[in-house]
C-alpha positions, 0 to 999 in steps of 0.5 A: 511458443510459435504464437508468442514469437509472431505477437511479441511487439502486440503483447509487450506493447499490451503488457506496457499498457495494462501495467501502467493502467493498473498503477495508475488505479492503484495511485487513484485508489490504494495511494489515495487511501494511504494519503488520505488520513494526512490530508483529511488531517489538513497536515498536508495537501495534495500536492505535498502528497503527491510529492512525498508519494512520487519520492517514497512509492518508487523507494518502498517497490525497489528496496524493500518490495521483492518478497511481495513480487514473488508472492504475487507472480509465481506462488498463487498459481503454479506457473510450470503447469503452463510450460506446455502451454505458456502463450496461455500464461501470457494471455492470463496475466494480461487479462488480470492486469487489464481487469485489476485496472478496470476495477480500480477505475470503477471504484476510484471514480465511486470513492471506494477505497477498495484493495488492490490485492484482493482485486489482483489476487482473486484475479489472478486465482480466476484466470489460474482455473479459466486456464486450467483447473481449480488444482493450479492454484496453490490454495495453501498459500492463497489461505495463508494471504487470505487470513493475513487479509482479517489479521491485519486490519485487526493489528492496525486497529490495535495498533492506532488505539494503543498508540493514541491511547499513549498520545492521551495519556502523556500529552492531551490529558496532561495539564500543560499538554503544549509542553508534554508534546514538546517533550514526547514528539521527539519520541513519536518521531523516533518510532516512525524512523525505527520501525521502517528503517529495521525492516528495510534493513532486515528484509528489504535490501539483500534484492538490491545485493546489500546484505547486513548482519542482524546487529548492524541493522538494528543499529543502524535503525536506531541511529535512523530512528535518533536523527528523526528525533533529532529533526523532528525537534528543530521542526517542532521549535519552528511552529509557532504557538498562538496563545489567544487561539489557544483559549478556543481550542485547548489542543490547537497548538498541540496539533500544529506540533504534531504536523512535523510528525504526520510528514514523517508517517505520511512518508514512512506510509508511503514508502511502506505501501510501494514496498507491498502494494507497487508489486502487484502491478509489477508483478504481472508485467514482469512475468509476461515481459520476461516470458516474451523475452525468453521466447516463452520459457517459463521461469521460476522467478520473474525479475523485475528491472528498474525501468520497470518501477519507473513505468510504476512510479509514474502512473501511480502519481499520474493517478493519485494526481487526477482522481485520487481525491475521491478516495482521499475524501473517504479516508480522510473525512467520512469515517472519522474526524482526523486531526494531526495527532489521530492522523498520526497513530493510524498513519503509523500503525498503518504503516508498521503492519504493511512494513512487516507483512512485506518482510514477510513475504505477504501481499496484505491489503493496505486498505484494509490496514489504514481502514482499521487503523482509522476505526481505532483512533475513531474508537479511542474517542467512543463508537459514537465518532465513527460514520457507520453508514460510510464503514458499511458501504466500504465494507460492502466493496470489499466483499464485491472486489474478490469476485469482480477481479475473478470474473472480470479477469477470466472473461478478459482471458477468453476474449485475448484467448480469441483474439490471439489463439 
């Protein structure tokens, strides 16, 4: 404790620092990734995806993100093991946010979208047996997050199929399909509000102190869902039809109506990505700031302020801003050809897992979720509309992420350990 009192100002100063570093690479990356399939799309561009994620990251980590920060900050490591001991908890989660950020920077700048979570996780894994033993990771609830790591991307997959299936079924091989997406955009729209709105209301608002019953909030996520069908429709009536070009291309105009739905997902994406993802910078930070300010008592919870999602929201825009497109082409361009109705149902799959998965509590990889919702509508048109050579070599990433956040992560731990100790 003596060495966490002499070193306060240095390690809230580094805590500040890594923590912003690391949103910033997961703006660069895990944003980039969620907004990729909307501006690969042409439904949006950059700049509109930096607005929509700037307002809907900081809206998805405050309401609904507690659960994930939980799990993230006290649950993979057993942290009262290092009550005798807590500079080394310090000097431990320092080392994963710096090697988090680090390794997200590398894959930014390749266009690797890899997974925030596998990259933060395995860190923090690696520091928990650098700095004690192999027996202080909770490794039932490690199992627990590494399988939701193959399920969910399976869900996603399953979930961008079926309802891109749907969007064949009732609107593209319909015989005047201009008016079938007339007549089910207002649907599409209701299920992007619905989905969100039950599991904030559900999971996500008791952190902020509003607790609803289980009737209220399905009808309030009904009546959510409603007013986005509502606005979805007087946005569909705006765009225009153009009947020459529509002898080109039989499904122009269907696309273009189907933008007002991918601004719908693109946001709900967002939201639930800040609601999953944000707490894996957060969390860390807040453990060592809490842990310095409590002159090294190690709690069971680490809270997580306001000012602290703030630091949060702005790196993540700063990140995607800079050099976000390079992970925004992979997504958007190189795995599958997105137009706004595929964009759409692997955006909302996307989303609705991610959504779930932070109700509950689990730290999911939305990259692998977007990823596997974006193979799905790429299968829906036959294995031939994938770029297999790109999903290798994103499969490739995947597997080197765990490992490199470990071994990044427990050589960064020994180096603060000789700086400080």
């Amino acid at each position: 404790m003596q060495i966490i009192a002499q070193n306060s100002s240095a390690l809230l100063f580094l805590a500040l620092a890594f923590g912003l570093y690391l949103t910033w690479g997961i703006g660069a990356n895990d944003v980039a990734n969620t907004m990729g399939t909307a501006v690969g799309s042409g439904s949006i561009t950059v700049k509109q995806a930096i607005v929509i994620a700037g307002v809907m990251e900081f809206a998805g980590a405050y309401l609904a993100g507690g659960g994930v920060t939980s799990t993230i900050s006290r649950e993979i490591v057993d942290n009262s093991l290092f009550q005798p001991v807590p500079e080394l908890l310090v000097l431990g989660m320092l080392a994963a946010l710096l090697a988090a950020a680090i390794w997200l920077m590398i894959a930014s700048l390749q266009g690797w979208p890899v997974s925030t979570t596998h990259t933060v996780v395995g860190a923090v894994v690696g520091i928990g047996v650098t700095a004690l033993d192999a027996e202080a990771v909770h490794w039932n609830t490690l199992g627990e997050i590494v399988a939701s790591w193959f399920i969910s991307p399976l869900l996603g997959g399953m979930i961008a199929l079926l309802l891109m299936m749907s969007i064949y079924r009732l609107i593209l091989n319909a015989e005047d399909p201009v008016t079938q997406v007339k007549r089910w955009g207002p649907a599409y729209a209701f299920l992007v509000g619905w989905i969100v709105a039950l599991v904030t209301l559900t999971k996500g608002l008791s952190h902020v102190g509003l607790h609803l019953t289980t009737l209220a909030s399905n009808l309030l996520a009904v009546l959510f869902g409603v007013l986005l069908a509502i606005i979805g429709k007087q946005m569909m009536r705006r765009v225009e039809i153009h009947a020459r070009k529509e002898k080109d291309f039989r499904y122009l105009s269907v696309e273009r109506l189907f933008i007002p739905m991918m601004i719908f997902t693109s946001a709900a994406m967002a939201f639930a990505h800040g609601s999953n993802d944000v707490a894996n910078g957060i969390g860390p930070m807040a453990a060592v700031i809490n842990l310095i300010n409590s002159g090294g008592e190690v709690a069971a919870k680490s809270p997580v302020a306001p000012w602290m999602l703030f630091i949060g929201g702005i790196g993540i825009v700063v990140g995607l801003a800079t050099y976000g497109y390079r992970v925004i082409q992979t997504i958007g361009t190189r795995i599958t050809q997105l137009t706004p109705t595929k964009a759409y149902a692997a955006t909302l799959a996307a989303a609705s897992v991610v959504v779930l998965a932070s109700g509950f509590g689990l730290p999911v990889s939305t990259t692998h979720i977007v990823v596997g919702a974006v193979l799905g509508v790429g299968i829906a048109r036959g294995i031939g509309a994938i770029n297999m050579k790109t999903v290798g070599g994103v499969l490739l990433s995947w597997f080197v992420t765990v490992p490199a956040g470990a071994l990044l992560a427990a050589l960064l731990y020994l180096l603060l350990k000789g700086i400080f100790l």
